[in-house]
C-alpha positions in Angstrom: 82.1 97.2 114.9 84.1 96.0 118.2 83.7 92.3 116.9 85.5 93.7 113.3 88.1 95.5 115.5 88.6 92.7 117.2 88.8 89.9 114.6 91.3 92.1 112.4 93.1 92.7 115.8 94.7 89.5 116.0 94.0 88.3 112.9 98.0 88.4 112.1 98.5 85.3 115.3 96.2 83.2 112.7 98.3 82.6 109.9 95.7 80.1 108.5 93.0 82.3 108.6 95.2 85.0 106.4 96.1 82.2 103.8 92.5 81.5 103.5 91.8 85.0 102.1 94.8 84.7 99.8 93.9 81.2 98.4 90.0 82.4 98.9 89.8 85.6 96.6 92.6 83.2 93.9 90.4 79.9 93.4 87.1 83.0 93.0 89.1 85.4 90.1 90.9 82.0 88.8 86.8 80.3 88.1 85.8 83.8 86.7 88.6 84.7 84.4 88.3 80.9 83.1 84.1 81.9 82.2 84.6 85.5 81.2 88.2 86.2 80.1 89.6 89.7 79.4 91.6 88.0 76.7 92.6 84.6 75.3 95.9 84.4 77.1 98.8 81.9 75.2 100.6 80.2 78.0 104.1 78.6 77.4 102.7 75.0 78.3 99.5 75.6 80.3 97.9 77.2 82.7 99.1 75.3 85.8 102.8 75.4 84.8 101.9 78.9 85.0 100.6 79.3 87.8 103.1 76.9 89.8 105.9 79.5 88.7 104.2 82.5 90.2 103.4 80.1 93.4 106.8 80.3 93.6 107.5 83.7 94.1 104.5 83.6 96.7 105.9 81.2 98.9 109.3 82.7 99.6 107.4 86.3 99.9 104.9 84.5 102.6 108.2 83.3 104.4 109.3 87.1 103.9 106.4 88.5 105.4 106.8 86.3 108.2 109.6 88.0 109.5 108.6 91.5 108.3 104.9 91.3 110.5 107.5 91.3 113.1 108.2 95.0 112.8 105.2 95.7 111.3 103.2 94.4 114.9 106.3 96.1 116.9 105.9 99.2 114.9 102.0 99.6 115.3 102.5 99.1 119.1 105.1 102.0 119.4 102.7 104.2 117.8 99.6 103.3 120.1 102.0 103.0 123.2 103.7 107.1 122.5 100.4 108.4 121.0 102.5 108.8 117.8 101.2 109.1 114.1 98.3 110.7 112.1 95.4 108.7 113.9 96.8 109.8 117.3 97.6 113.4 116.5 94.0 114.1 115.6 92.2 111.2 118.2 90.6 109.7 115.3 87.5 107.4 116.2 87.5 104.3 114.8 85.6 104.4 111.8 88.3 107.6 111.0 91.2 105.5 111.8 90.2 102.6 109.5 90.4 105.7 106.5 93.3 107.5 107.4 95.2 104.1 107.9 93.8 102.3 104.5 94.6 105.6 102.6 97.9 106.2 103.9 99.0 102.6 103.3 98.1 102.4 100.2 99.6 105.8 99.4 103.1 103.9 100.8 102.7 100.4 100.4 101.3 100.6 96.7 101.6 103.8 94.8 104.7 105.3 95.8 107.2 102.5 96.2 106.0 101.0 93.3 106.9 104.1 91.4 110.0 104.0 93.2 110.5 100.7 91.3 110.1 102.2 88.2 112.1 104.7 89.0 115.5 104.1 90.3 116.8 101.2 87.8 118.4 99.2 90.5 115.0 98.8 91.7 113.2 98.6 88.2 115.8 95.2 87.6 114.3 93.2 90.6 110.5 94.6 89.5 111.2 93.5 86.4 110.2 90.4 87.0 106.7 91.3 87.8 106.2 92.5 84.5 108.1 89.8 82.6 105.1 88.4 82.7 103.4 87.4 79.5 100.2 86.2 80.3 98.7 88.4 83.1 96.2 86.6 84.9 95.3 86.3 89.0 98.4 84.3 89.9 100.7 87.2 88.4 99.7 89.5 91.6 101.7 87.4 93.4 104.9 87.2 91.2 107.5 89.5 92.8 111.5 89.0 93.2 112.2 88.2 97.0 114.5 91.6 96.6 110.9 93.8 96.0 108.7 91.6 98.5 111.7 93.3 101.4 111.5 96.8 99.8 107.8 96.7 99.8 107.9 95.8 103.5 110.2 99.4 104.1 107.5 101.4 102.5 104.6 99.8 104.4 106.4 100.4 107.7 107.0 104.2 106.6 103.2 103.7 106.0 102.5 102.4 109.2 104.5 105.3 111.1 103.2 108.1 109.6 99.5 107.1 110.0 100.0 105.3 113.5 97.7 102.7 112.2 96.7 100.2 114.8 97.0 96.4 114.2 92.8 96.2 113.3 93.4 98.7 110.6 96.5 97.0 109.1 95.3 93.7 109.2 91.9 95.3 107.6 94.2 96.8 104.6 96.3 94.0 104.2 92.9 91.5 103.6 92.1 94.4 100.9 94.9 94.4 99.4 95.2 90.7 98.8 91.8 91.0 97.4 92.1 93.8 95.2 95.7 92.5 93.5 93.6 89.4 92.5 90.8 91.0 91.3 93.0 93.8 89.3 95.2 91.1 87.7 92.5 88.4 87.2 92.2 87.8 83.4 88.6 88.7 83.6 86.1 91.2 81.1 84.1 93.4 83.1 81.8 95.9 81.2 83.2 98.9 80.3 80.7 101.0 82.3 80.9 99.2 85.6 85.1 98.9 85.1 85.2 102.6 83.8 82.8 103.2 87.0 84.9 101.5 89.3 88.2 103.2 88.3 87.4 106.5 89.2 87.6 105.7 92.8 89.5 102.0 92.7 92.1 100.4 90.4 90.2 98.3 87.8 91.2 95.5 86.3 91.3 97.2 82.9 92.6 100.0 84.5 95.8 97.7 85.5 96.0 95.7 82.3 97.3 98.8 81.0 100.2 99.3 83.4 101.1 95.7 82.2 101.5 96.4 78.7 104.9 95.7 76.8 106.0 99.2 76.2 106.5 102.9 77.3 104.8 105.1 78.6 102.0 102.2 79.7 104.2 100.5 81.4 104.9 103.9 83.6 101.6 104.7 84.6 98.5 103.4 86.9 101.0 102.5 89.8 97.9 102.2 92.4 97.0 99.3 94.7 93.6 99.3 95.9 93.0 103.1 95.1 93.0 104.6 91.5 92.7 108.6 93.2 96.7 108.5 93.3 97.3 108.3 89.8 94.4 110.2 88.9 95.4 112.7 91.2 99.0 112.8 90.7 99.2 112.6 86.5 99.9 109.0 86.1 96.5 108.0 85.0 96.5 106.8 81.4 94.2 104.8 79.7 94.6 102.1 76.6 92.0 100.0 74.6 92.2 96.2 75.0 92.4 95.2 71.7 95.8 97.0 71.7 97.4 95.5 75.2 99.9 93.1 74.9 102.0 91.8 77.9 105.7 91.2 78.4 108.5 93.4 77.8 109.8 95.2 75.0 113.6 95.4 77.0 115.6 94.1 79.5 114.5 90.6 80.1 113.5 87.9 77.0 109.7 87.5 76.7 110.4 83.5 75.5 112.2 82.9 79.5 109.1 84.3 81.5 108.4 81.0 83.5 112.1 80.0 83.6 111.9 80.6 87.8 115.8 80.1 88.1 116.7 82.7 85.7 113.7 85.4 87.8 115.6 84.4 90.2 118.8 85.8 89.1 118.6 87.5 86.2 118.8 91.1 88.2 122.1 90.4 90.2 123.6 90.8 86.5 123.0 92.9 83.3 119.6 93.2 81.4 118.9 93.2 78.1 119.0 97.2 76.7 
């Protein structure tokens, strides 16, 4: 356990190492979904035009987070330094820490903001983009406006001050969460026992596919990260069968300009489609 603690304790000085789980869990989902696909998706050119336009997005949120772990390493330090936060109000031992702080910042730093998002429409413009998508496969985890990738960072330091998590357990959520968002968007067919399973306690793939689909009230529902207990808990579970999904949007941004990166880009600074 002290190695773990350790490793996931500095793990945000070795920038390399991080990038290795993000390009890690995308090359294993990106394989899978090509041998056992969820559905036959109908890219604009290919698959790699695709996938260079979500790259995109990921760079300029990597250059984003750079700045935010910033904060995020200050904020983590205050709370162990003045004993402040969830973990350090009830002297949590470790293995208790690691729970409090993995629920609480996925609580913050994936359900709630990102039902904020859908929520307050000059939010919902720059999350748009997300779910402009029309052919949801692993690379669309990492397709958010530069605009969302700064809110998100807000909500996980709320996250982190509530709970008081050190830097071990952020660093240990943050390796989750990259795995999970490409396993949950992954174009991939799990059976429907082991994905049904699954979602009672974690967001499943199918589980997400649903949140993706095209129109109300799909699109506004399954918000969760790594956890599915949020939206089962909290009424936004729904459920949807596959043959009926369909990606994109119904409104506010045209399905045929989903790879055109400039027009992402900008397209929320002025008006959307009604």
């Amino acid at each position: 356990m002290n190695s773990i603690i350790q490793y996931f304790s500095t793990l945000e000085q070795r920038p390399l190492e991080r990038l290795a789980f993000l390009v890690g869990g995308l090359l294993f989902f990106w394989i899978i979904e090509g041998a056992i696909p969820f559905i036959q998706l109908r890219y604009k050119k290919n698959k790699l035009r695709h996938a260079a336009v979500n790259f995109g997005f990921t760079l300029i949120h990597l250059i984003i987070h750079t700045f935010l772990a910033i904060i995020i390493i200050s904020i983590s330090d205050w709370c162990k330094a003045n004993g402040f936060g969830l973990v350090h109000w009830l002297h949590a031992n470790v293995a208790v820490t690691i729970i409090i702080s993995v629920l609480v910042l996925d609580f913050f730093g994936g359900w709630l903001v990102h039902i904020t998002e859908h929520k307050v429409p000059l939010l919902w413009r720059f999350h748009v983009v997300h779910h402009a998508d029309n052919n949801v496969d692993v690379t669309t985890g990492l397709r958010h406006h530069p605009v969302e990738s700064v809110l998100r960072g807000l909500f996980f330091f709320a996250g982190i001050l509530l709970s008081g998590a050190p830097m071990y357990a952020v660093m240990l959520f943050q390796t989750l969460l990259v795995l999970a968002t490409a396993f949950t968007h992954a174009n991939i067919s799990l059976p429907k026992w082991l994905d049904k399973g699954l979602s009672f306690v974690f967001v499943s793939p199918n589980m997400h596919k649903v949140h993706h689909h095209w129109q109300q009230p799909y699109t506004d529902s399954n918000y969760g990260a790594v956890f599915s207990i949020w939206d089962r808990f909290l009424g936004t579970f729904m459920k949807l069968d596959k043959q009926q999904i369909r990606y994109g949007l119904d409104r506010y941004y045209p399905n045929e300009k989903d790879e055109d990166f400039r027009s992402l880009l900008t397209k929320p600074f002025g008006p959307l489609e009604k």
